[in-house]
Each structure stands twice: as structure tokens, then as C-alpha cells.
C-alpha positions as CSV (number, residue, x, y, z in Angstrom):
1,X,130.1,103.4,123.1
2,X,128.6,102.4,126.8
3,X,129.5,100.0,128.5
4,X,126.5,99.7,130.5
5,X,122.4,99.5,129.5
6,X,122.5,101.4,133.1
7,X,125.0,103.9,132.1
8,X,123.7,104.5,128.9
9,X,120.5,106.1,130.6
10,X,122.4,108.6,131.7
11,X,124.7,108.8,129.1
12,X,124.3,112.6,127.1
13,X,126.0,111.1,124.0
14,X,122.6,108.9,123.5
15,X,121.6,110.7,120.5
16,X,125.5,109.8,119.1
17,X,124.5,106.0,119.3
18,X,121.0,106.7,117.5
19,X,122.4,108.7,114.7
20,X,124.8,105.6,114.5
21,X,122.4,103.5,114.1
22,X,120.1,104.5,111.9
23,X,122.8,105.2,109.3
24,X,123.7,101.8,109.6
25,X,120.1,100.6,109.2
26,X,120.1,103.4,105.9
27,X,123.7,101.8,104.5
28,X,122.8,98.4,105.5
29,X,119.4,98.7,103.1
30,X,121.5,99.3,100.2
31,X,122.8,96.1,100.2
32,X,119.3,94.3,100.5
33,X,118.4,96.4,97.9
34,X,121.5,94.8,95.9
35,X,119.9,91.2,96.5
36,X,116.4,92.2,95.2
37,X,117.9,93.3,91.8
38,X,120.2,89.8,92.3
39,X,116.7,88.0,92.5
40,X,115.8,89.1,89.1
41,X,112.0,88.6,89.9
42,X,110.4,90.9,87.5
43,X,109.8,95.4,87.4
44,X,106.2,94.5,89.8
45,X,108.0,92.4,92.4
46,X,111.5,94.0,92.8
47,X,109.8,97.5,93.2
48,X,107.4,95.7,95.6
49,X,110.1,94.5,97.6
50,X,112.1,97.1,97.5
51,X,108.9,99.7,99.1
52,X,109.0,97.3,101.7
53,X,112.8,97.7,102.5
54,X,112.3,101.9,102.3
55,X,109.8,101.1,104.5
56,X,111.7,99.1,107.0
57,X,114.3,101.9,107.0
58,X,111.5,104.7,107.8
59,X,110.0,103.1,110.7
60,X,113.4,101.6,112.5
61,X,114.5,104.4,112.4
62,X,111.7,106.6,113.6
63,X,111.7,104.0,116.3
64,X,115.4,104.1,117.4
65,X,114.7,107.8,117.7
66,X,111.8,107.8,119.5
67,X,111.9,105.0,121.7
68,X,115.5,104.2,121.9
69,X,116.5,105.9,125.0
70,X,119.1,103.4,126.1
71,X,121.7,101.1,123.9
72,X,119.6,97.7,124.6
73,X,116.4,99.4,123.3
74,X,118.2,100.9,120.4
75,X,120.1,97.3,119.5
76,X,116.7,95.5,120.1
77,X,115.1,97.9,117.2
78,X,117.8,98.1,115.0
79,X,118.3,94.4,115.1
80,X,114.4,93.6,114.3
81,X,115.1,96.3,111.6
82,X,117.9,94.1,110.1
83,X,115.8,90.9,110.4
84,X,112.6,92.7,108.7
85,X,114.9,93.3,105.6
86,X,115.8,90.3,105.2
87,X,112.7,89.0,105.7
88,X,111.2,91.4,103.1
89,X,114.2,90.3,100.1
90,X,113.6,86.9,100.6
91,X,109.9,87.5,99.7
92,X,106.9,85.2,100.9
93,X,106.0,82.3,98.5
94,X,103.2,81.4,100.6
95,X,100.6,83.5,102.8
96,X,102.4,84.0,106.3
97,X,101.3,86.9,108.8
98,X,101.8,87.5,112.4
99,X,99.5,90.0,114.8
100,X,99.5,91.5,118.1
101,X,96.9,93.8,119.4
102,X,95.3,93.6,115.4
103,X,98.5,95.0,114.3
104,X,101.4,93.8,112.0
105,X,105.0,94.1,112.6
106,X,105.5,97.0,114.3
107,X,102.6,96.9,117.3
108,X,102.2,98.3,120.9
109,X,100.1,97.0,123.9
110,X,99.6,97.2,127.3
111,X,101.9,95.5,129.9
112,X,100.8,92.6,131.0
113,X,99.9,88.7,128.8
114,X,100.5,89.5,124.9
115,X,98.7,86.9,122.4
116,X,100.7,86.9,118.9
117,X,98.7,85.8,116.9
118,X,100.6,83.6,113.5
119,X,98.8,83.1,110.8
120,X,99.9,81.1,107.7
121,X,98.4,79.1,104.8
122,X,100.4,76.8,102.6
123,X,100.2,76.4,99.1
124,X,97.8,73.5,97.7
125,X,99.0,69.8,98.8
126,X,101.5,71.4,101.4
127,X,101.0,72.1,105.4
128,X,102.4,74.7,107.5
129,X,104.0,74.1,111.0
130,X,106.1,76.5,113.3
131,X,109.7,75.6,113.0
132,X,112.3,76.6,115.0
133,X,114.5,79.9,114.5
134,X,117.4,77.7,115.5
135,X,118.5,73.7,116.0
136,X,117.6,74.3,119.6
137,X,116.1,77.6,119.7
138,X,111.9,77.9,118.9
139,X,111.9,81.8,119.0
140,X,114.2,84.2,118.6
141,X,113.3,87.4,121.4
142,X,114.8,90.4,122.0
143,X,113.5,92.2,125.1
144,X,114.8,95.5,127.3
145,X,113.0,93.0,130.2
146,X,113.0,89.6,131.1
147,X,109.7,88.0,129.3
148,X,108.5,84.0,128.8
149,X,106.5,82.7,125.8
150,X,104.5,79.5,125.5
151,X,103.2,77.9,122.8
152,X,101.0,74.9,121.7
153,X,103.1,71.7,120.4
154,X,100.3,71.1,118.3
155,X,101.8,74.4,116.6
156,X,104.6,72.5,115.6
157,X,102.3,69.9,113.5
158,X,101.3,70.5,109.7
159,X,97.8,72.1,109.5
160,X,96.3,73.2,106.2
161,X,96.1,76.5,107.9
162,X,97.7,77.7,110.4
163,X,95.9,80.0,112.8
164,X,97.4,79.6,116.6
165,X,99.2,81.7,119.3
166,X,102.5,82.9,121.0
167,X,101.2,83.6,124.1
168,X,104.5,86.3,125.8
169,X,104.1,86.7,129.4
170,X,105.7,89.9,129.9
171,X,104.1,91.2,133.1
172,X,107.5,92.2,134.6
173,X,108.4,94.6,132.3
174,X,107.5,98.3,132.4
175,X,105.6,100.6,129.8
176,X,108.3,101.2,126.7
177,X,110.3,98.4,127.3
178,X,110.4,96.3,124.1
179,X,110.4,93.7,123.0
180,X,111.4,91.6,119.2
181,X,110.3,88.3,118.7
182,X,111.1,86.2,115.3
183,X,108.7,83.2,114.6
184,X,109.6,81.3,111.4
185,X,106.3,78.7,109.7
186,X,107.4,76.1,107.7
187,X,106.0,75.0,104.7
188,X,105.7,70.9,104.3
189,X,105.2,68.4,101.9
190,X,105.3,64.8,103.1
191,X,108.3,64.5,105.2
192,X,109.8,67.3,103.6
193,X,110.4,71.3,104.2
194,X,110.0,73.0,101.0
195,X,109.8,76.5,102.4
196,X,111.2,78.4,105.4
197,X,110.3,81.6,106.4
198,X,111.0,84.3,109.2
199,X,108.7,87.0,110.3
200,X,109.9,89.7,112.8
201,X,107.0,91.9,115.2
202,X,108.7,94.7,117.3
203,X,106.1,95.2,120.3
204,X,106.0,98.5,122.6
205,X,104.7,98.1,125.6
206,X,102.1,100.9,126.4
């Protein structure tokens, strides 16, 4: 292991920490795997959820290979790999989607101002807000560079549908830094959360 982002760059064993990690991302799935059949949801959605999870696993890892050329890069995809599972065996009970650059979950886009786009619609007689990841903690982001995000309180208001933006300021970093960013919409009725859902976009910056 490295003790250094720096050192890591120049590190030969590089390709050790990949292989690592995408076994890890490969064991880890059984285990989600485990909870779908838990869930007991029925043959269509447990084989839904499950070609999500096999999906996850492809495209991490195809990403740790091809774009993980230090240990922060590689940790910021595997990570948003984990997250996406999860995601994925908890299941959506209400219409949530996030986009950047007209692309879902695993995007690119030029350095410079990125506008995530959220999208959610609540079930009838509920309202969707933005919640926050944590108590004290709106997003959750992952970046190889320092990046800023802003977004609109009235976000963080029920709306029959939801339909605002993340806007990620990330006009320090460099082309394939990247970046993981966790937005969770909450679904309301009255003064109460019903639902609570993550969804996890892994960005390359082109």
C-alpha cells in the first residue's frame, strides 16, 4: 500500500492496488446480491436488481482500470462503486434520477462549471425535497481535486416534482481528475419523511 496520492503516481505496483480493488468490488457484490434475495421482492425485481448490481461491478471496475492511475482516483471509484450497489438493493419506490452532460451515473465532461441535473417525482399526495447525505453534511463528494457545489435552498422544499441543479465548480481540477458526488431526495408527506433515497454519479473530467 502507498502512503502517498504523490507516491502512488510513481508507484510500479499500481496495477497491484487495481487488481485489489476490483476483487473487492467483485466479493463485495455477492453480498448485495445476498440482500436482494433477503428482500424477497418477487423472480421480475430481484433479477432486475440484481442486473443492476452485475452492472455496477462491470463498469467500476473497467473504471478503476482505466482511469485509476493513482490510489485517490482508484478509492474515489471504487467507493462510488460500493455506494451504487447499495443504492441499486435498496431499489427506488419513487421516480429519482440524476444527469450530467445528458448522462446517468457514470458521465464525463469538460473541465470547467458542471450542472447536475436531479430529477425526482414523488408518488401521488407526497413531495420530494433534497435531504441531506448526513446531520450536517448536504452532499457527499469525492474528488482527486479540490471542487465547490451550490445549490438552491428552494431545493430543500417539497415540490411535486422535483427538477433543479447541483451546480460543481470544478474549474481547478485537471482533465481525468474525478470526481463522486452522492445526492439523496426525500420523499414527504406532511411533516413526515416516508422515503429516503441516495443516488451516486461518478464524473470524468474530459
Amino acid at each position: 500500500m502507498f502512503a502517498t496520492d504523490t507516491g502512488s503516481e510513481r508507484a510500479t505496483s499500481i496495477e497491484d492496488y487495481q487488481n485489489t480493488c476490483t476483487e473487492f468490488i467483485t466479493d463485495i457484490s455477492r453480498d448485495y446480491m445476498d440482500w436482494v434475495d433477503r428482500y424477497q421482492l418477487g423472480e421480475q425485481e430481484t433479477a432486475r436488481r440484481k442486473a443492476a448490481i452485475s452492472s455496477i461491478v462491470k463498469t467500476t471496475n473497467d473504471w478503476i482500470v482505466k482511469y485509476g492511475n493513482t490510489i485517490k482516483k482508484v478509492d474515489i471509484v471504487m467507493n462510488d462503486g460500493v455506494n451504487k450497489m447499495a443504492e441499486s438493493t435498496a431499489g427506488y419506490p419513487f421516480n429519482f434520477d440524476i444527469f450530467v452532460n445528458k448522462m446517468k451515473r457514470y458521465t464525463t465532461h469538460p473541465v470547467g462549471e458542471i450542472r447536475m441535473n436531479i430529477r425526482a417525482m414523488p408518488r401521488p399526495g407526497r413531495l420530494a425535497r433534497v435531504g441531506n447525505y448526513h446531520k450536517d453534511q448536504l452532499l457527499l463528494v469525492n474528488a482527486s481535486s479540490p471542487v465547490n457545489f451550490s445549490l438552491s435552498k428552494e431545493s430543500m422544499k417539497g415540490a411535486d416534482i422535483l427538477d433543479d441543479y447541483v451546480i460543481i465548480d470544478a474549474k481547478g481540477c485537471q482533465k481525468h481528475d474525478l470526481i463522486s458526488l452522492t445526492a439523496v431526495v426525500e420523499e414527504v408527506e406532511g411533516d413526515y419523511v416516508t422515503e429516503s433515497r441516495g443516488y451516486s454519479t461518478l464524473i470524468l473530467l474530459i
